[in-house]
Every structure is written in structure tokens, then in C-alpha cells.
C-alpha positions in Angstrom: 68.5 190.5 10.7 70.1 188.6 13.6 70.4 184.8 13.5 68.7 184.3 16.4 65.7 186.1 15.4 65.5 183.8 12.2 65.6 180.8 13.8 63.0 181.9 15.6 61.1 182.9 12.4 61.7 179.9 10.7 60.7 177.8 13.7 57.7 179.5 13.7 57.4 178.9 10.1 57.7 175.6 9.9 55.5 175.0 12.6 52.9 176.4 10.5 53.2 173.8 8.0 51.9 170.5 10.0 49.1 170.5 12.1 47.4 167.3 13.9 44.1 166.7 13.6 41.5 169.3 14.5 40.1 167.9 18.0 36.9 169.1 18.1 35.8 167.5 14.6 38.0 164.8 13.4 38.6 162.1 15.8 38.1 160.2 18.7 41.3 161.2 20.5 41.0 159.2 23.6 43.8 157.3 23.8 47.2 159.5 23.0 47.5 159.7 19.5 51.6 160.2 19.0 52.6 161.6 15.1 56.1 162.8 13.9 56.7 165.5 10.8 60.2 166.0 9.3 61.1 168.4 7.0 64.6 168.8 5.0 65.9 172.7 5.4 67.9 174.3 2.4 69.9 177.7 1.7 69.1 177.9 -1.9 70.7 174.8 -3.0 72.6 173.7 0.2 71.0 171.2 2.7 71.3 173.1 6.1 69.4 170.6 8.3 66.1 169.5 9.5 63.1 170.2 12.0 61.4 167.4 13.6 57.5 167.8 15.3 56.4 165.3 17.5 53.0 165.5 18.5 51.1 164.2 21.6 47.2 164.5 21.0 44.8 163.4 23.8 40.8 164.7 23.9 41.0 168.7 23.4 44.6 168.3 24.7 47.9 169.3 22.0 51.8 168.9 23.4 53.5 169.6 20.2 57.3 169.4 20.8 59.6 170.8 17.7 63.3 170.0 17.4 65.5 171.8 15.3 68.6 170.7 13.9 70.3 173.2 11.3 74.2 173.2 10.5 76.0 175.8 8.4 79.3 177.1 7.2 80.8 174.5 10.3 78.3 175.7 12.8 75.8 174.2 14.3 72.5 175.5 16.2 68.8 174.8 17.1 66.8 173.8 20.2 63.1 173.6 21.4 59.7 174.6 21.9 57.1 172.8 24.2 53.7 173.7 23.6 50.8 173.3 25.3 47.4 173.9 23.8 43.7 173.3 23.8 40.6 173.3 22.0 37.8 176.1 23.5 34.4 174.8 22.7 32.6 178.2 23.9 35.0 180.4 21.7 36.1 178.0 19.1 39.5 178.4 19.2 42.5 176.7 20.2 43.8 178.5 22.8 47.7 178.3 24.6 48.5 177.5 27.7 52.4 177.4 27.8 55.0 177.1 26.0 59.1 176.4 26.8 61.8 176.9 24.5 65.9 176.3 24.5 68.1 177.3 21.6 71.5 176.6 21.2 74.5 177.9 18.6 74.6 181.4 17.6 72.9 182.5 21.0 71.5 180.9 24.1 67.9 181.1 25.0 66.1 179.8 27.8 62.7 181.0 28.2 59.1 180.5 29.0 55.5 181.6 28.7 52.3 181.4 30.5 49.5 182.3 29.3 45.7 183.3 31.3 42.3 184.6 30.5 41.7 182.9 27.9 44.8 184.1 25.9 44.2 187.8 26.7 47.1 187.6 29.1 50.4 186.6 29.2 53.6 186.3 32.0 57.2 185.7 30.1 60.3 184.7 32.2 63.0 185.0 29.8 67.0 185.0 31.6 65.6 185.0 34.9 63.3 188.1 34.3 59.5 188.6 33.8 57.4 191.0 31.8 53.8 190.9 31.6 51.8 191.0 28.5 48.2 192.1 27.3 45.7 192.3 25.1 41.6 192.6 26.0 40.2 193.0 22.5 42.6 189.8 20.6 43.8 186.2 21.7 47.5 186.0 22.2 49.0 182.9 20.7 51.9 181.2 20.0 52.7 179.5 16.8 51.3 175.9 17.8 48.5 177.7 18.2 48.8 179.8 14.9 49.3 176.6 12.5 46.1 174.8 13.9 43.8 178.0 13.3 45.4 178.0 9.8 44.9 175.1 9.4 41.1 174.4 10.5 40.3 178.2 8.2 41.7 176.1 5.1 39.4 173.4 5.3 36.7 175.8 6.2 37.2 177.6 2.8 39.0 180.8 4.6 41.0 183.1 3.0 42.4 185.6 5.0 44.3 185.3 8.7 45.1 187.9 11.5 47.4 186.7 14.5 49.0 188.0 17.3 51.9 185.9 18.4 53.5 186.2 21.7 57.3 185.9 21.4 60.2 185.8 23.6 60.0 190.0 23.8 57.3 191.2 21.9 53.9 190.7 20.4 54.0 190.1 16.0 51.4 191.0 14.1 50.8 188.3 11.3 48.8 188.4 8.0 48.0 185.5 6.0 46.3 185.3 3.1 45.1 182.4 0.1 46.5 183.6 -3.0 45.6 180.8 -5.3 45.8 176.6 -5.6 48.6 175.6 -7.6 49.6 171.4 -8.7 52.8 171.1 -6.7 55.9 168.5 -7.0 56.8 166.6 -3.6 58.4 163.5 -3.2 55.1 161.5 -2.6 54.2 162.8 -6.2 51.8 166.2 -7.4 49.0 167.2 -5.5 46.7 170.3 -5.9 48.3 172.8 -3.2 47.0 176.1 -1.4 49.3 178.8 -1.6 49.2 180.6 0.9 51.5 183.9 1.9 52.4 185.8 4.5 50.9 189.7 3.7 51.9 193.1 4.9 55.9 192.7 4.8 57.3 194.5 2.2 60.8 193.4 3.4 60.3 189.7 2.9 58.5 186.6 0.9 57.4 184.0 2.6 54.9 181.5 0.8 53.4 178.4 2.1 51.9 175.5 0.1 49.4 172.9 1.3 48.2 169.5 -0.1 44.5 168.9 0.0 45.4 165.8 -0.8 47.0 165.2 2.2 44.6 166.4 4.8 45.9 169.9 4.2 49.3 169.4 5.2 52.4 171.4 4.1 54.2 170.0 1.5 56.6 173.2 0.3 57.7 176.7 1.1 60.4 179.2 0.8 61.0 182.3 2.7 63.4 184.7 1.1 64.7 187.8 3.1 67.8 190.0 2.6 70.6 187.5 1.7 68.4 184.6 3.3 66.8 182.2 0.6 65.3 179.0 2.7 63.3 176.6 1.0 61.7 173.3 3.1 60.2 170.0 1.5 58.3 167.6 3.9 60.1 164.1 3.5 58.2 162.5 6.8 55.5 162.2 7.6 52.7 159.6 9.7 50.8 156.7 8.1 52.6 157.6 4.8 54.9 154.9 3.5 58.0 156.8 1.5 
């Protein structure tokens, strides 16, 4: 598996793991409600680095930038994504409108997507050249867009999640599925966690749990593939004194 494709895998995993508040049924978001998530990164037993999410919320409106900044046997990579999302009333569904990401290290990406009718369509311009992507019968999304739907099906008592994810050359297929709620041990102490896991891939585990506790936020996972065995522990996160 090239390093380049799991940063971008574990990007999008970790992304999955901290959504804002859902727009359309939480808050007043006038005024531009700012939050921050940090989680600590680990091969096996090794600290390898962090990711940082900020979040800019404002009405139906989501720029989610995530930061990540991993370092390992003496070298050092990560980057960027920009997202841009919103809340769709008529479909009810968040829905992308762009995103922008940078990586550094290993390789260099530069890259960017747009996306139209309602998700069905997408243009990416990736080193200077554009391809054209579609799909009438699903929404396209990115992971921003992924972790919110997740996110709001949790709360709603769903069980079972079918994505398609645009990426920088391709279009994923994801399954996600509820597997059980397990009493988990975080640094802000044991809370009653989904666990959720990523179905369908025979050649990797990836598992996911989230605190009900604390507005269904991610609070643990690991993702093991290959020689890869990344675990990730949130250790910031808003209006929580630590």
C-alpha cells in the first residue's frame, strides 16, 4: 500500500471521528461557531503525530479544515483538506461543494474538487489536469461530508452506511456498519461507546468508537492493515476542560 494512499485513508478516517453539530436540528448557528478536535496518532506503541480539525459553522454552512502532522522513522509528512459543505433541507443531506487539499513528505499533492447537481457530479483538477466524474443514481461526497451523515444516523438509531467518496482519482465505495456498544477508557474517563466498523474489506480492520456521552463524538479507533497498526485517542476537544 503506498504511503500516500494511507495518509489519505487515515485522513479520511479521522475525519470520520468528529463531527460539529448537526445544522439543521441542534443550534442556532448564526453567529460563526469556531471548534477545534485533536487527536494523538500511534504505530502500535509509537507516537507518530497528530491531526488537528478546525471547524467554521455558520447557518447550513460547514468549512472544516484538517491539518495533519505525522513524523516517522526521521521523516516527516502531512498537509490539508478544505471542505466546504451544506445542509439540503429538500433531500436531507449534507451535501459538498468543494474541497482543496496539499500534502507534503513522502509525495506532493496539490489538488482540488468541485462538486454540482446536487452531488451527482464532480470536476477534479489534480497536477494541472481535469477529469470529470459521475454518478445519477448516488450522491458523491467527500469525507466531511461522510463523518456528518455518520454521525446524524448514530443519533438516529442507524445501523448500517453506504458512501461513495470522491477522491483525488477515483470514486470508494464504503460500508459502515454498528456492531455493538462497548464502555470504553479515554482520558476524560469511561463512557458507553458505539463501535462501529468499516465492512466489506477483507484486507483490513478498521473500527471506530463513539461516546454517547459526549454528543457522539469519537473517542478511539485503530485501523490495522498489512504491516500498518494505527491506533488514535482524542486528547482535545471544545468546551471540555482536560
Amino acid at each position: 500500500m503506498k504511503i500516500n494512499k494511507f495518509l489519505s485513508f487515515l485522513s479520511f478516517f479521522l475525519l470520520l471521528t468528529t463531527s460539529p453539530l448537526g445544522l439543521a436540528e441542534e443550534a442556532d448557528l448564526a453567529a460563526t461557531n469556531e471548534q477545534t478536535y485533536v487527536y494523538k496518532v500511534y504505530y502500535k506503541k509509537i507516537s507518530i503525530g497528530k491531526m488537528i480539525r478546525e471547524l467554521q459553522l455558520k447557518d447550513d454552512q460547514i468549512k472544516v479544515n484538517t491539518i495533519t502532522d505525522l513524523s516517522f522513522l526521521l521523516m516527516k509528512f502531512g498537509g490539508n483538506q478544505i471542505s466546504n459543505i451544506y445542509w439540503d433541507e429538500k433531500s436531507q443531506r449534507y451535501i459538498t461543494k468543494r474541497f482543496v487539499r496539499n500534502s507534503v513528505g513522502f509525495s506532493t499533492v496539490n489538488m482540488s474538487a468541485k462538486f454540482y447537481n446536487n452531488g451527482h457530479n464532480t470536476t477534479i483538477v489534480n497536477k494541472g489536469k481535469s477529469t470529470h466524474y459521475s454518478n445519477p443514481e448516488e450522491y458523491l461526497v467527500d469525507f466531511n461530508t461522510i463523518i456528518l451523515q455518520i454521525r446524524k444516523g448514530l443519533k438516529a438509531g442507524q445501523t448500517d452506511f453506504e458512501f461513495f467518496m470522491q477522491t483525488s482519482d477515483s470514486i470508494g465505495h464504503y460500508f459502515f456498519k454498528v456492531t455493538g456498544k462497548e464502555i470504553i477508557n479515554s482520558k476524560f474517563g469511561k463512557f458507553e461507546s458505539y463501535r462501529v466498523e468499516q465492512v466489506k474489506k477483507n484486507d483490513r480492520t478498521l473500527i471506530a468508537w463513539f461516546a454517547v456521552a459526549l454528543d457522539h463524538q469519537m473517542i478511539k479507533f485503530t485501523y490495522k492493515r498489512n504491516i500498518l497498526d494505527i491506533r488514535g485517542e482524542l486528547s482535545e476537544y471544545p468546551n471540555m476542560s482536560l
